[in-house]
C-alpha positions in Angstrom: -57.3 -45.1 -49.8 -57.1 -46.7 -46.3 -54.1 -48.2 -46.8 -52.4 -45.1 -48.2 -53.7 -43.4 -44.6 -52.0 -46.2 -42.9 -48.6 -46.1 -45.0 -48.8 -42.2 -44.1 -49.3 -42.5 -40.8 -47.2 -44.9 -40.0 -44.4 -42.5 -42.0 -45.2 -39.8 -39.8 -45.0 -41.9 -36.8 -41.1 -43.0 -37.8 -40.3 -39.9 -38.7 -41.2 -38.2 -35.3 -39.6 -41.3 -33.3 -36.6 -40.7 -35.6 -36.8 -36.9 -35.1 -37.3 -37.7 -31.1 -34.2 -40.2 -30.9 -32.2 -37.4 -32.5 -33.4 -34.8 -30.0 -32.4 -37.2 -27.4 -29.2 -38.1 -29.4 -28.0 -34.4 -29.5 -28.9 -33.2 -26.3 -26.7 -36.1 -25.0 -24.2 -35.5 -27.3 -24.0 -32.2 -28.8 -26.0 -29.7 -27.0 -24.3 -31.3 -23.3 -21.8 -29.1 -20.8 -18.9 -31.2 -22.2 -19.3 -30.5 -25.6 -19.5 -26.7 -24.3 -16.1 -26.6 -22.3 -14.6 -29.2 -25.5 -15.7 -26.2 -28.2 -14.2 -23.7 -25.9 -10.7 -25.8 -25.4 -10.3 -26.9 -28.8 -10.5 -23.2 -29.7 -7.4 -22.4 -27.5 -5.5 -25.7 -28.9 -6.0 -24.0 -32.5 -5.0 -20.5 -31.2 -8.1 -19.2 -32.2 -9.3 -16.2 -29.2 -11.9 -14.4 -30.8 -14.0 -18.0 -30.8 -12.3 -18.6 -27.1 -13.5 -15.0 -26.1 -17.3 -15.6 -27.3 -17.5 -18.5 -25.6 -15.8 -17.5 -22.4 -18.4 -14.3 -22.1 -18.1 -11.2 -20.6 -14.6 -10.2 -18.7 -14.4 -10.0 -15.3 -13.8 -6.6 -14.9 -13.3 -3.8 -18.1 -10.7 -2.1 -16.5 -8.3 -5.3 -17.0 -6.2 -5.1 -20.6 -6.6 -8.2 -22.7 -2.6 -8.3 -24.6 -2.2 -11.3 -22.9 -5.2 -13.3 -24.7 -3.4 -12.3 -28.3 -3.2 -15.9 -30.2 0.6 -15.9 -29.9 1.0 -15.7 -26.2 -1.9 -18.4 -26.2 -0.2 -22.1 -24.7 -0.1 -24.8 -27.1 -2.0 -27.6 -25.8 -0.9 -30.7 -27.0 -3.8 -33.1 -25.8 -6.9 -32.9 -23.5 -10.2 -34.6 -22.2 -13.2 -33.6 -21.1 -15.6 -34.7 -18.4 -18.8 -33.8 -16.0 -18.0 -34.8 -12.4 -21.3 -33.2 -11.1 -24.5 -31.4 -11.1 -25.4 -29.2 -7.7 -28.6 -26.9 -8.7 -28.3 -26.7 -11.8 -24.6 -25.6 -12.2 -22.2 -28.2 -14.3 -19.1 -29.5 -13.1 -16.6 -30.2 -16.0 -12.9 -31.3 -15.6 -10.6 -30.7 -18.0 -7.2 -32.9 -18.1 -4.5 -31.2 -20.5 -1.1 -31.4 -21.4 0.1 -27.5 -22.7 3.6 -26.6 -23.2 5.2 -30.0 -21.8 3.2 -29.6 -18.2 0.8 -31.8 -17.4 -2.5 -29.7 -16.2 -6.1 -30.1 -14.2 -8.9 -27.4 -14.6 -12.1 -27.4 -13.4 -14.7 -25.4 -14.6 -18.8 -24.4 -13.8 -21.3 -24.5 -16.7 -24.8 -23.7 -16.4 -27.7 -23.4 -18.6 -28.0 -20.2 -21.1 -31.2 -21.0 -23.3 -31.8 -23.1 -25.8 -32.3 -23.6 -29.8 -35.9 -24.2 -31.1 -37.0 -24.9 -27.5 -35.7 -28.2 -27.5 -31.8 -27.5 -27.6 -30.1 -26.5 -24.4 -27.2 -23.9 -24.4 -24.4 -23.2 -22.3 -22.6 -20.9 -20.6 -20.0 -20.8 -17.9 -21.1 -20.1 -14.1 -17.7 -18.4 -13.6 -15.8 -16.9 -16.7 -12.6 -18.9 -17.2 -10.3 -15.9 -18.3 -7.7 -15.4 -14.9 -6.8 -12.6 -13.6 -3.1 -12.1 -13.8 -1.8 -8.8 -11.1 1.0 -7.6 -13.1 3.7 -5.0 -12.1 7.4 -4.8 -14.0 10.0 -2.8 -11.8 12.8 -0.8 -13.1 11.2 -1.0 -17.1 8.3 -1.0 -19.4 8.7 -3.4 -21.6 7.8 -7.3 -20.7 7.7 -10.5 -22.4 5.1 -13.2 -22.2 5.8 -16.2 -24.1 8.5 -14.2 -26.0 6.2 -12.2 -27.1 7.0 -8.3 -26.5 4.4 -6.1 -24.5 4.6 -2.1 -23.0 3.0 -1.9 -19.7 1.2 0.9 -18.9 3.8 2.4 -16.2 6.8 1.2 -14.6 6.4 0.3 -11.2 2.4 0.2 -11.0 0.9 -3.0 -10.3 -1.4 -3.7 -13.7 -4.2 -6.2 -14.1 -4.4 -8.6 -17.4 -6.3 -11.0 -18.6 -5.3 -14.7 -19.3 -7.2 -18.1 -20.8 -7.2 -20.8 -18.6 -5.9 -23.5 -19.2 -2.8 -22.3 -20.1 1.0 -21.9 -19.2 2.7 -17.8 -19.5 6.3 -17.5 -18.9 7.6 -13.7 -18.0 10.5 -12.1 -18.2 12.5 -9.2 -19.6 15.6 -9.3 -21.7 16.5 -5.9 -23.2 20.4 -4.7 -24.2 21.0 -3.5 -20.9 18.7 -4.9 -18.3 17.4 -8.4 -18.0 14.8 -10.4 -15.4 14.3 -14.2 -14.5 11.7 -16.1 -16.3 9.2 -16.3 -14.3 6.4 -19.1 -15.3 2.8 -19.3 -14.5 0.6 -22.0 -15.1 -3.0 -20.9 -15.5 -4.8 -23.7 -14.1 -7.4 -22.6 -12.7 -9.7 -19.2 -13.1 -10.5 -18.3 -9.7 -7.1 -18.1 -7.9 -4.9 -14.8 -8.1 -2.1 -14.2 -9.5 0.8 -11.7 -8.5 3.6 -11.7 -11.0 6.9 -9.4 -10.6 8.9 -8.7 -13.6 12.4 -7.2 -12.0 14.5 -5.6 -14.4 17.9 -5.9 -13.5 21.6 -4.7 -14.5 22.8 -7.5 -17.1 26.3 -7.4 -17.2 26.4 -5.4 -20.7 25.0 -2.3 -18.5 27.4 -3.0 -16.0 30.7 -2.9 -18.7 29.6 -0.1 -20.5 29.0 2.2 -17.3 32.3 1.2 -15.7 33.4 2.3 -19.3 32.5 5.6 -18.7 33.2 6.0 -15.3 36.7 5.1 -15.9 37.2 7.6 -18.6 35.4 10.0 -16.2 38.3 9.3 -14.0 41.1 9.5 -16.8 40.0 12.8 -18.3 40.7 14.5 -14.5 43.7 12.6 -14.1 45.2 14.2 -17.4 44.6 17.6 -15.9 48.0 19.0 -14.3 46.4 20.6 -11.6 46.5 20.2 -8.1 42.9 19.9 -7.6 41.1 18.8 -10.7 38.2 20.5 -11.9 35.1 18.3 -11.6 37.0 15.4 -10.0 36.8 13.6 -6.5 40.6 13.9 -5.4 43.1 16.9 -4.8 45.8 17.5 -2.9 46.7 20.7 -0.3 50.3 21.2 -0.1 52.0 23.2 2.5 55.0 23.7 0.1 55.1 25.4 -3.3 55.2 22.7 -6.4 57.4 23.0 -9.3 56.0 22.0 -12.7 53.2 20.6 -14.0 50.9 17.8 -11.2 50.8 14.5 -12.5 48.0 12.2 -11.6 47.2 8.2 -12.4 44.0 6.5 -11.4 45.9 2.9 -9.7 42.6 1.9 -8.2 39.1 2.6 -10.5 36.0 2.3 -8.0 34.3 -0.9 -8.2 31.2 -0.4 -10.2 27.5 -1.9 -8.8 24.4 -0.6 -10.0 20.9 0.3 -8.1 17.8 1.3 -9.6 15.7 4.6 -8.4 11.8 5.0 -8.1 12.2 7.2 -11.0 12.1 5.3 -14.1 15.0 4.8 -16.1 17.5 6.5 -13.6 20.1 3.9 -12.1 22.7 4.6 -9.0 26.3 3.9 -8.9 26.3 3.5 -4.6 29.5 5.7 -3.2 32.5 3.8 -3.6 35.8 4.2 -2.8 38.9 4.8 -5.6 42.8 5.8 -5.5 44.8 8.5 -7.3 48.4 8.8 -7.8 50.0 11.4 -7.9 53.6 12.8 -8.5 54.8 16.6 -8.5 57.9 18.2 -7.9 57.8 20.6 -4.2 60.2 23.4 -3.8 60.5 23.7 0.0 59.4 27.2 1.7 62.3 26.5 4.4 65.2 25.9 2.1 64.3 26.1 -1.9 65.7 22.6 -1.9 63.7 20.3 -4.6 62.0 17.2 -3.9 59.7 14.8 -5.4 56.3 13.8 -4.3 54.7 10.7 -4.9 51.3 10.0 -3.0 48.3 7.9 -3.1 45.7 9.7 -2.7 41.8 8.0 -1.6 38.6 9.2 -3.0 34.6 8.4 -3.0 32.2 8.9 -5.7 28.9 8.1 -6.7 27.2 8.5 -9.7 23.5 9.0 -11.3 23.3 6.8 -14.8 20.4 7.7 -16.7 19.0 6.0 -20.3 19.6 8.2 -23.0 18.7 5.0 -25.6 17.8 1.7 -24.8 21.7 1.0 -24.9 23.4 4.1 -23.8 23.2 6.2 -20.9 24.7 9.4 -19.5 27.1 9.3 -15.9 26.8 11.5 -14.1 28.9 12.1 -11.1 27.9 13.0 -7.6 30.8 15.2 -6.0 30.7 16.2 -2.3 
C-alpha cells in the first residue's frame, strides 16, 4: 500500500513539474508580446480585418470611417519578423520588420498587459492602437481610389478622416472618363504620425477634347447665321454703310480651350480667351450706291461655365459680355 502511495505521489509530482514547465513554456512562447503583435500581423498578411480589428481594439476616434480597413485595400505583406526591443513600466516594445507591396518596412509598436487566462496566462493588448489616421480630402470629385479599389467620399472638397492598418502601403488616386489625379502613395509605417493626403481631380485630356468639341460647334452654329450680329454669339460687326445680301461669317481662329475647376462641385471654367471671325458681306455705299465687298477679321473673347450632366458629358455654357 505504501509503495502504491509512493508511485502516486511521485505521479502527481511529475505531473505538476510537467504542468509547471508548460506554464513557463507558454508564457515564453505563446502567451508573450511577440506572439501578440505576430497574431495581429499574420492576420493582415491573410487579409483577414475582422481578426485584425479585434486585436487592434477600440478606434481612435468614432467619428473616423473605416472603408479603408476593407480586406481588399489591405497591403500584401510578403514577409515579416517580430521582436521585443524593451520593457519601460510595464509597456512592451515590439518591432516589426516587413516587406508589403515590394517596400521594405519598420514598425514599432507598444504592448501592455490586458489580463490573463486561468490566472496564470498573460494577455495583451496594445498601449497605442495601431490603426493610422489618414486626413483625407479629394478636390474637384467624389469618387477616390485606394489600391484600385473605388470609394465615395463624403463631400468634395472637405477634408475627411479614415482609418488605416499599420503596417501597410495605400496608393490614391482618381481616374474617371473625364477627370484624372496622380497616384499618390502612402506607406503606413507607423500609427502615431499624421497623415494629409490630397486627391486633385484634374481635366484628363478626354474632358479637354470633348469640351473644345462643343465649344467649337458653339462657334459654328453663330457663324452659319447671316446676320450682322449673331444672336447669342461673341462677335458682330457695326457698319456705317448699308449691306447687300446675306453676312457671311467663318470661325479662322477657335479659342484655345483650358479648363479650371470652381468651389462648386462639378462646375468647371473655360478662363476668357480670345478667338477670330471672318467675315465677308457685300456694302452698298450711302455716298454713291457703288457696291463693294467686305472682308474683315473680326476679334472676340469668351468664356464659358462646363457643368457634368453624366460622368462623361457636360453642358457649355457660354459667358457673353
Amino acid at each position: 500500500m505504501r509503495g502504491v502511495l509512493i508511485r502516486a505521489a511521485i505521479g502527481a509530482g511529475i505531473i505538476i513539474v510537467g504542468f509547471a514547465i508548460a506554464v513557463v513554456v507558454l508564457n515564453q512562447t505563446v502567451y508573450t508580446p511577440v506572439s501578440f503583435v505576430r497574431g495581429y500581423v499574420a492576420a493582415l498578411a491573410r487579409h483577414d480585418p475582422a481578426a485584425a480589428l479585434e486585436m487592434a481594439g477600440p478606434v481612435p476616434t468614432s467619428s473616423s470611417r473605416d472603408e479603408l480597413l476593407g480586406s481588399r485595400i489591405m497591403s500584401d505583406i510578403e514577409s515579416y519578423t517580430v521582436e521585443e526591443t524593451g520593457e519601460h513600466d510595464g509597456v512592451h516594445t515590439v518591432v516589426v520588420e516587413y516587406r508589403a507591396d515590394g517596400r521594405n518596412g519598420r514598425t514599432t509598436f507598444s504592448v501592455s498587459r490586458a489580463g490573463g487566462v486561468l490566472g496564470i496566462f498573460p494577455t495583451w493588448q496594445f498601449a497605442e492602437s495601431p490603426l493610422a489616421q489618414i486626413e483625407l480630402t479629394v478636390q474637384h470629385a467624389r469618387d477616390f481610389t485606394a489600391n484600385g479599389v473605388l470609394l465615395v467620399a463624403p463631400a468634395a472638397g472637405v477634408q475627411t478622416t479614415y482609418l488605416a492598418f499599420t503596417p501597410g502601403v495605400i496608393a490614391f488616386g482618381h481616374e474617371s472618363e473625364l477627370l484624372e489625379a496622380a497616384t499618390q502613395t502612402v506607406v503606413l509605417s507607423s500609427p502615431r504620425t499624421d497623415r494629409i493626403v490630397t486627391v486633385d481631380a484634374e481635366a484628363n485630356a478626354a474632358f479637354l477634347d470633348l469640351v473644345d468639341s462643343k465649344v467649337r460647334d458653339y462657334l459654328d452654329d453663330c457663324a452659319s447665321q447671316p446676320r450682322l450680329f449673331p444672336a447669342g454669339c461673341p462677335f458682330g460687326q457695326q457698319l456705317t454703310d448699308r449691306y447687300v445680301g446675306d453676312p457671311a461669317w467663318t470661325i479662322t481662329a477657335y479659342p484655345a480651350i483650358s479648363l479650371a475647376p470652381t468651389s462648386e462641385e462639378g462646375v468647371w471654367t473655360v478662363p476668357a480667351t480670345g478667338g477670330v471671325a471672318h467675315l465677308d458681306v457685300q456694302v452698298e455705299s450711302i455716298a454713291d450706291g457703288s457696291i463693294a465687298p467686305l472682308s474683315t477679321d473680326v476679334p472676340f473673347t469668351i468664356g464659358f461655365v462646363v457643368t457634368f450632366i453624366g460622368a462623361a458629358d457636360v453642358a457649355v455654357t457660354p459667358q457673353l459680355g
